[in-house]
N, C-alpha and C positions, 0 to 999 in steps of 0.2 A: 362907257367902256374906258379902262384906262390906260396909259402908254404901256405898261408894262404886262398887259393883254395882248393888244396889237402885237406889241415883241416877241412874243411865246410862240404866237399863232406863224409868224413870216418865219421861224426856225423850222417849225414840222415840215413835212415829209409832203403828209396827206389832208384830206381834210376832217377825216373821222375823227371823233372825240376818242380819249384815252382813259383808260382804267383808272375807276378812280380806289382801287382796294389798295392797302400797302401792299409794297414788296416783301418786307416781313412781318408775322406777325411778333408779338409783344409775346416773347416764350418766357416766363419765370420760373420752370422748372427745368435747371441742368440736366444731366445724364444719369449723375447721383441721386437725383432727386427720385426723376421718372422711376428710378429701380427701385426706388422706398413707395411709391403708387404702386405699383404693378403686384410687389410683394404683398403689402395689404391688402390691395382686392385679389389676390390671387388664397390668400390663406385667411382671411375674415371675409370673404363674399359680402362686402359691404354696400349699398346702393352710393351712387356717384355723391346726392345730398351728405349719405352719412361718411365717406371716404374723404370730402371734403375740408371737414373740422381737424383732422389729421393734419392737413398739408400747412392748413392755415394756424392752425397753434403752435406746431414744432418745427416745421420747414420753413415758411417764408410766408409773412401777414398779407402780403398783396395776390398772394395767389386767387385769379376769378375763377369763376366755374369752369369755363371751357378750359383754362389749363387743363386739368388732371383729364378732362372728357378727351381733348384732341391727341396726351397721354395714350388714355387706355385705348381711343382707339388705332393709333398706331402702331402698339403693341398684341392688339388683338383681343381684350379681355375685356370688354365691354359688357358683351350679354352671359356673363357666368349662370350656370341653372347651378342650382344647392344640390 
């Protein structure tokens, strides 16, 4: 174990382990963005796969999957029926 273990652990509180998920996640799509997702799958009923090559060709190359997914599900438009 190293000092700077020891140190961390004689700060806390308790003795339970703590979370290890981020505080935020890594969002790469603004507010502009989500509206140009939303729109598309709202008026091409596209599956998330094919809705994806959008975001990543014309909006922003880093965009991963779960962007546009944790997107539409915010907004509600997830399971669109044709």
């Amino acid at each position: 174990m190293s000092e700077g273990t020891i140190r961390r652990w004689k700060r806390r509180d308790g003795a339970a382990d703590g979370s290890h998920t981020p505080h935020r996640l890594p969002i790469t799509l603004t507010p502009a963005r989500e509206v140009v997702v939303v729109a598309l799958r709202k008026t091409r009923l596209l599956s998330l796969n094919d809705l994806l090559v959008v975001p990543r060709e014309f909006i922003h190359s880093a965009v991963s999957r779960s962007g546009p997914d944790r997107c539409l599900r915010r907004h509600g438009v997830v399971d669109l029926k044709a």
